[in-house]
C-alpha positions in Angstrom: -68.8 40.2 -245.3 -66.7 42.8 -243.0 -68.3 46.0 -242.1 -67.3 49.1 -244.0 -70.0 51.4 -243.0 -69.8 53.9 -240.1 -73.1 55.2 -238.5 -73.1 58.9 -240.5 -72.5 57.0 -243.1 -76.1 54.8 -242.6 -77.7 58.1 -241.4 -76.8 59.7 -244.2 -78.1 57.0 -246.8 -81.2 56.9 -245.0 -82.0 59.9 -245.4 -80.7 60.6 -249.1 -83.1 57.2 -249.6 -86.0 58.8 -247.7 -85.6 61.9 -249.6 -85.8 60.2 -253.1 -88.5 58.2 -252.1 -90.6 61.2 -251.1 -89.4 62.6 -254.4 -91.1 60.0 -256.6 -94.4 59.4 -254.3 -95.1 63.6 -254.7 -94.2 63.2 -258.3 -91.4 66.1 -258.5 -89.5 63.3 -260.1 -91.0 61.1 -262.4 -90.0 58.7 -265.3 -87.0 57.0 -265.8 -85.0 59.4 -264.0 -87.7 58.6 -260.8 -87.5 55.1 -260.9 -83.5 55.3 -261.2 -84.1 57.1 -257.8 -85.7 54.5 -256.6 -83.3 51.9 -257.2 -81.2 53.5 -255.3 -82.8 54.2 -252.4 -83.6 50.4 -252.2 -79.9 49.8 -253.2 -78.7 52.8 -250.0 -81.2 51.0 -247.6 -79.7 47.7 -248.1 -76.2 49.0 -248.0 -77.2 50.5 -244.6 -79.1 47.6 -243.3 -75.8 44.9 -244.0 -73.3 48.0 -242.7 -71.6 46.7 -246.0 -71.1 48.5 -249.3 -69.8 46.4 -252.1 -68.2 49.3 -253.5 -65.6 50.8 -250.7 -64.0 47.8 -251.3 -61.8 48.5 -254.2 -60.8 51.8 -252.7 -60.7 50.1 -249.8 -62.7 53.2 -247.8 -63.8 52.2 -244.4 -66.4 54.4 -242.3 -67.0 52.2 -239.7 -64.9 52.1 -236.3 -61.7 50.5 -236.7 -61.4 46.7 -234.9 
């Protein structure tokens, strides 16, 4: 698995991820629509944890610093 992920890039997911998160626990969002938020928070701290995500790679879009 290469790296495809550049550090704004995991900045930014972390905080989009915190921000849904925060979302849900005050209940502002709620429902399917809130749990769909959570999903992908889990899903953007993953992403950001491997520095890989699975969908850059057909558009071949690369964040990261080049090697």
């Amino acid at each position: 698995m290469k790296k495809n992920m550049g550090t704004v890039d995991i900045v930014v997911r972390i905080l989009i991820a915190i921000l849904f998160i925060i979302l849900f626990a005050t209940k502002i969002v709620t429902g399917a629509f809130g749990i769909i938020l959570l999903v992908l928070a889990v899903a953007f701290v993953f992403t950001s944890i491997f520095r890989f995500c699975p969908l850059y790679l057909p558009f071949k879009i690369n964040t990261g610093k080049k090697e």
